[in-house]
C-alpha positions in Angstrom: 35.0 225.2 25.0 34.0 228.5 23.2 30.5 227.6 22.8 30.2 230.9 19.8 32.1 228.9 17.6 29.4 226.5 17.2 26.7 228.5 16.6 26.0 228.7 12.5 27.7 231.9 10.3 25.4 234.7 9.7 24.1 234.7 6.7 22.9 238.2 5.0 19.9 238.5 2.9 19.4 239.9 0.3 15.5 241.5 -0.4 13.7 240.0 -2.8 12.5 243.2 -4.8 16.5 243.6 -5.2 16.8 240.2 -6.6 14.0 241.1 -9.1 15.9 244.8 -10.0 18.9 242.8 -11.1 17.3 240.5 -13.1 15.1 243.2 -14.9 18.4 245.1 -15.5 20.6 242.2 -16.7 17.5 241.4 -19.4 17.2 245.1 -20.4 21.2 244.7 -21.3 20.7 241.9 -23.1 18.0 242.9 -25.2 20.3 246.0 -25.9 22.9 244.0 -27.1 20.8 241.9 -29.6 19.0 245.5 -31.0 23.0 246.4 -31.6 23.8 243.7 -33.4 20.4 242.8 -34.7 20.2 242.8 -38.7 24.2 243.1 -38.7 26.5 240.4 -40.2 29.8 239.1 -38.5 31.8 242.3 -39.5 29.2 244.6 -37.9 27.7 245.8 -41.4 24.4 245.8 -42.4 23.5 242.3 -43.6 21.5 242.6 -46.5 19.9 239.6 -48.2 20.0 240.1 -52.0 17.2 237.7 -54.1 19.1 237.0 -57.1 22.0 238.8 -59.1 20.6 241.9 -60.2 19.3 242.6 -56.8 22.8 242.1 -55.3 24.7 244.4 -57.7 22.3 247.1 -56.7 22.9 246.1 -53.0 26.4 246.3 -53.5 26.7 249.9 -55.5 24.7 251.3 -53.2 25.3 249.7 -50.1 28.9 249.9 -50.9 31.5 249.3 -47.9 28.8 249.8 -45.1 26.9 246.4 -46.5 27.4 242.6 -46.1 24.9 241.0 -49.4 24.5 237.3 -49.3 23.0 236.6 -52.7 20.1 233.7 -52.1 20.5 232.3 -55.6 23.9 230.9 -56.4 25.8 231.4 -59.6 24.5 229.4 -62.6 21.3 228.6 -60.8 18.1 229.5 -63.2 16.0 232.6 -60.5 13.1 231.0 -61.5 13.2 227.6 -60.2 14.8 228.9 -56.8 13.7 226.6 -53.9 15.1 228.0 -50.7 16.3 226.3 -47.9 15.6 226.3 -44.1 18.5 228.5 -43.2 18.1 231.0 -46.1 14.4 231.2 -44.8 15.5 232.0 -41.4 18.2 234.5 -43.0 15.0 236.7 -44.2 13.9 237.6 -40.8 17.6 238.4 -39.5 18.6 240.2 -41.8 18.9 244.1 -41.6 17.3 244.3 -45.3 15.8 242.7 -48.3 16.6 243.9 -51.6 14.4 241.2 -54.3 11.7 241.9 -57.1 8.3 240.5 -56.6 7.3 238.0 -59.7 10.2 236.4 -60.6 11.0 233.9 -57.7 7.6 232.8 -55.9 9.1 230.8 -53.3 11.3 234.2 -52.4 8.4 236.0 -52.6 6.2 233.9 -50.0 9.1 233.4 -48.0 9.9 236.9 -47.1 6.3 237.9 -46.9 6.6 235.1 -43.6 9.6 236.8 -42.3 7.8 240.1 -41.5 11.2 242.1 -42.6 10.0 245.8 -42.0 13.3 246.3 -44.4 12.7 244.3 -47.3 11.9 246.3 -50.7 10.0 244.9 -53.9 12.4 246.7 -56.4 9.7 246.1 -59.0 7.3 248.4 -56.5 9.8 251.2 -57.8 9.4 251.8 -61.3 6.2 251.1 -63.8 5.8 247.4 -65.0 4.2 246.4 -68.3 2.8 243.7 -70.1 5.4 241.6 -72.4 5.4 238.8 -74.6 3.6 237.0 -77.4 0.6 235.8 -75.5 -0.5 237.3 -72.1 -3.8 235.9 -70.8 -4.9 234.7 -73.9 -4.7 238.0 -76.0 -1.8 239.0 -78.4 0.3 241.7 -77.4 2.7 244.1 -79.2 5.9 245.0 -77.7 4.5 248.5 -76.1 1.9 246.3 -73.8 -0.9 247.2 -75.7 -3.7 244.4 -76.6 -4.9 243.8 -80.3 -7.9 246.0 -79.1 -5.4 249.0 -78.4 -6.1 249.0 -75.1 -3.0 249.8 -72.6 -3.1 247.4 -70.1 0.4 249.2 -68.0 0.3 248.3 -64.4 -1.6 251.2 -61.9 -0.1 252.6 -59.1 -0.1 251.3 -55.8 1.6 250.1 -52.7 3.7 247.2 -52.0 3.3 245.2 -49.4 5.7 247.0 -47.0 4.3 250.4 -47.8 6.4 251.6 -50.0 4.8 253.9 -53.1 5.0 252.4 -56.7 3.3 250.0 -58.8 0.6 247.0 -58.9 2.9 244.4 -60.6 0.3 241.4 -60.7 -1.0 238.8 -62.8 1.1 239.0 -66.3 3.2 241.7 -65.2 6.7 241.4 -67.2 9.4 241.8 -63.8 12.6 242.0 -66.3 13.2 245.7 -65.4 16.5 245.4 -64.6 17.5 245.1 -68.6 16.4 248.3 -69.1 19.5 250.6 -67.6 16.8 253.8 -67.2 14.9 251.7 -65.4 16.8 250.2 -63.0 18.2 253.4 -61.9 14.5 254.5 -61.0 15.1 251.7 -58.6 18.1 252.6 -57.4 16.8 255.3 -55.2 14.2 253.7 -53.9 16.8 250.8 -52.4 19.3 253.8 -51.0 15.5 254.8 -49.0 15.2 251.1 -47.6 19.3 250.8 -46.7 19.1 254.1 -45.2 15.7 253.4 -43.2 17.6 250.0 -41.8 20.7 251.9 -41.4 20.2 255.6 -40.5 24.0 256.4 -39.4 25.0 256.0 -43.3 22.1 257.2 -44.9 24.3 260.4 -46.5 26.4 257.8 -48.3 23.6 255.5 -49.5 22.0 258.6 -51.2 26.0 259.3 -52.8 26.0 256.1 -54.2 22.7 255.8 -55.5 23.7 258.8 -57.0 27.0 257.5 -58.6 25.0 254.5 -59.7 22.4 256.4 -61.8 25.1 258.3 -63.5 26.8 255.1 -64.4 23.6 254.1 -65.9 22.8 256.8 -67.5 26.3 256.5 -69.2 25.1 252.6 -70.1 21.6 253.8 -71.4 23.6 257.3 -73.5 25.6 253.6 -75.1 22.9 251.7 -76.2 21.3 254.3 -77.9 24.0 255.8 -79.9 25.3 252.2 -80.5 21.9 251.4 -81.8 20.8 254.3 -83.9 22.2 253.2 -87.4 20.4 249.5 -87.8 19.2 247.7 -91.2 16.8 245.8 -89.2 14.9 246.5 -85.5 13.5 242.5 -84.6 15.5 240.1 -82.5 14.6 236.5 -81.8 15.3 235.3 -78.0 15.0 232.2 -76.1 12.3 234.0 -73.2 10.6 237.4 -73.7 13.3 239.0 -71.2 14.1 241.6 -73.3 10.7 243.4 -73.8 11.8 246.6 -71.9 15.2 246.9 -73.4 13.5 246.6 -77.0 10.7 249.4 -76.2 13.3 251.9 -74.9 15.5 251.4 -77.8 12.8 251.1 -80.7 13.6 247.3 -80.8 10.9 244.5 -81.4 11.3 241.5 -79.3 10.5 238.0 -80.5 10.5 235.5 -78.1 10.7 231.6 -79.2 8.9 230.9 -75.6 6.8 233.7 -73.2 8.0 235.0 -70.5 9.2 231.3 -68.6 12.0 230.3 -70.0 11.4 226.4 -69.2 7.9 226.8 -71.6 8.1 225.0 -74.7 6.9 227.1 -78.0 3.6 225.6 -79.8 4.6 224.5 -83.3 2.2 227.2 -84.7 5.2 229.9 -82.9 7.8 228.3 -84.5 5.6 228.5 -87.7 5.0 232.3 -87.3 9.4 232.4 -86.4 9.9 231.2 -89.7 7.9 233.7 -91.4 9.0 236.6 -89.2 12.7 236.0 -89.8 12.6 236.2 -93.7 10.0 239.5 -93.0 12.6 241.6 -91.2 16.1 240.6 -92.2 17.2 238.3 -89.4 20.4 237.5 -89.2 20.7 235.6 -85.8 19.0 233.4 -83.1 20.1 234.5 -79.8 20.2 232.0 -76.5 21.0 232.5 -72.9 23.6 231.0 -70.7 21.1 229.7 -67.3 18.5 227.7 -70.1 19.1 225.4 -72.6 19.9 226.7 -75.9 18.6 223.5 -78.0 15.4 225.2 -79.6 16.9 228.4 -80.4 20.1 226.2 -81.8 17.3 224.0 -83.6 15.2 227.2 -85.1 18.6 228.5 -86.3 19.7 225.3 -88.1 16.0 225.5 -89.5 16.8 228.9 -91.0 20.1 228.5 -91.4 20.6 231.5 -89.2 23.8 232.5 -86.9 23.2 232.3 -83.2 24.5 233.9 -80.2 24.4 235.0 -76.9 21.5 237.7 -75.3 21.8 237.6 -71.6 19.2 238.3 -69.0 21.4 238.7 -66.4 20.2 236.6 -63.9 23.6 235.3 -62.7 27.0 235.6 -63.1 29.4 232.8 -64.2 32.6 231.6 -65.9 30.5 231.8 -68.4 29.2 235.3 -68.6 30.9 237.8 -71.0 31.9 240.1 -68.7 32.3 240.5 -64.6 29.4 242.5 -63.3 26.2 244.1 -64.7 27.5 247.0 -66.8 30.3 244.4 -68.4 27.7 241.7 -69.5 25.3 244.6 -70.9 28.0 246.1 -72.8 28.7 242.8 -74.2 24.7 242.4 -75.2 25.3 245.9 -77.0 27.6 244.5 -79.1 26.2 241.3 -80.0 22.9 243.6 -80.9 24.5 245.6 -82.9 26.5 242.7 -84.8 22.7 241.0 -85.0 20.5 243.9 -86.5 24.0 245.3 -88.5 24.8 248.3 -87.3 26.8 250.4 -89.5 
């Protein structure tokens, strides 16, 4: 009997330190796998989490094919009311960047302040912000943000949150400045600087299509004032004081049946003051909004035995909408302005 045979296999060991290398380098290829694919969606672009509509479109025109926008706030939801849920909080801190506006949806707001997103930019940081509507902390304002005391009460400069340069936009601060196509392209570069900071590789073509998107506002803005010049009156009535930045830049005058929350009922002593301001400057037409109910302005109309029709804010897209995207739907609110204040 071969006695060898019985003795156990020799085994080989392996050092521990070498044990200890491998693992080290297997988790240092991990982690560079998940910093690769970190803020990137499915397709490999840059996942970009848009607050509400007007944030997405400028997501979209900018970002253009390098992007992947999911838009928090479905179509024919009301911004305001937003309530998020657990996986669209936890889609804030993955994603590669943030485009939303501080002011108009608190729960977004606090949200991505939790997340931490080093890429998420307060669009409203980006441009100047003003004071509009009827009654802002007790005092009566005119549609230029000035107080009855004369006193401008615009917004100072300051820093967001996530260090970017631009405005204070607190208490009272009207955030509507998408309506108002000059402003919103200010904004426009400042997101092609946040897309570009998340994704350097494309940064060339963020700063092209920010570009492209000014000019296409610029053409808007060129629209609304020719369209707008040749007016027998310069008031409008709306549902919610949306519209105070579009009226300034075109010389309009904004009166707004609630403030600047669209959910706020008007005090009959408004309404009273509606009455009177309608026969003052030649209104012709109560305008409502697609997202919020239509039943006071419908009411006032009926009152006055005015014409009514539809002023959108732009906070969402649906069937509903009179047009497809942003440029559409403000074209359409060209015309029904002009139609309103009779254009010749």
């Amino acid at each position: 009997m071969n006695v060898s045979r019985l003795r156990p296999a020799h085994t080989t060991r392996i050092p521990t330190a070498a044990v200890a290398a491998a693992a080290v380098l297997g988790l240092l290829s991990l982690s560079a796998c998940s910093s690769d694919t970190a803020g990137k969606a499915k397709d490999g672009k840059l996942s970009v989490v848009a607050s509400f509509y007007p944030m997405q479109y400028l997501a979209e025109q900018i970002g253009g094919e390098h992007v992947s926008v999911t838009n928090l706030t479905k179509p024919g939801v009301e911004p305001h009311d937003l309530e998020l849920k657990p996986k669209q909080i936890g889609s804030l801190g993955e994603a590669g960047a943030i485009v939303y506006l501080k002011g108009v949806q608190p729960a977004v707001d606090e949200a991505i302040k939790q997340s931490k997103n080093k890429h998420a930019v307060d669009v409203a940081s980006l441009t100047a912000l003003e004071k509009h509507g009827d009654e802002v902390d007790g005092k009566h304002h005119d549609e230029h943000g000035h107080d009855e005391h004369g006193h401008d009460e615009h917004a100072d400069e300051g820093h967001d949150e996530h260090g970017h340069e631009g405005h204070d936009h607190g208490g009272g601060a009207d955030p509507h400045i998408w309506l108002d196509p000059v402003k919103y392209a200010e904004a426009a570069k400042g997101v092609a600087k946040t897309l570009a900071e998340a994704d350097p590789e494309h940064k060339g073509d963020y700063e092209k299509n920010a570009g492209a998107l000014v000019k296409k506002l610029g053409a808007l803005d060129a629209k609304f004032k020719d369209g707008l010049k040749n007016r027998a009156s310069d008031t409008f009535i709306t549902t919610h004081a949306a519209f105070g930045y579009l009226a300034e830049r075109y010389g309009l005058t904004e009166e707004a049946i609630s403030g600047l929350d669209p959910e706020s009922e008007p005090s009959a002593a408004r309404i009273k003051d509606l009455h009177k301001l309608a026969g003052e400057h030649n209104v012709s037409t109560i305008f409502f909004e697609t997202l919020a109910s239509p039943a006071t302005a419908k009411t006032l109309a009926k009152d006055l035995k005015l014409k009514t029709d539809v002023l959108d804010p732009l906070e969402g897209i649906t069937d509903k909408s009179r047009g497809h995207d942003y440029v559409e739907v403000m074209e359409a609110n060209l015309a029904a302005l002009q139609k309103a204040l009779g254009t010749k």
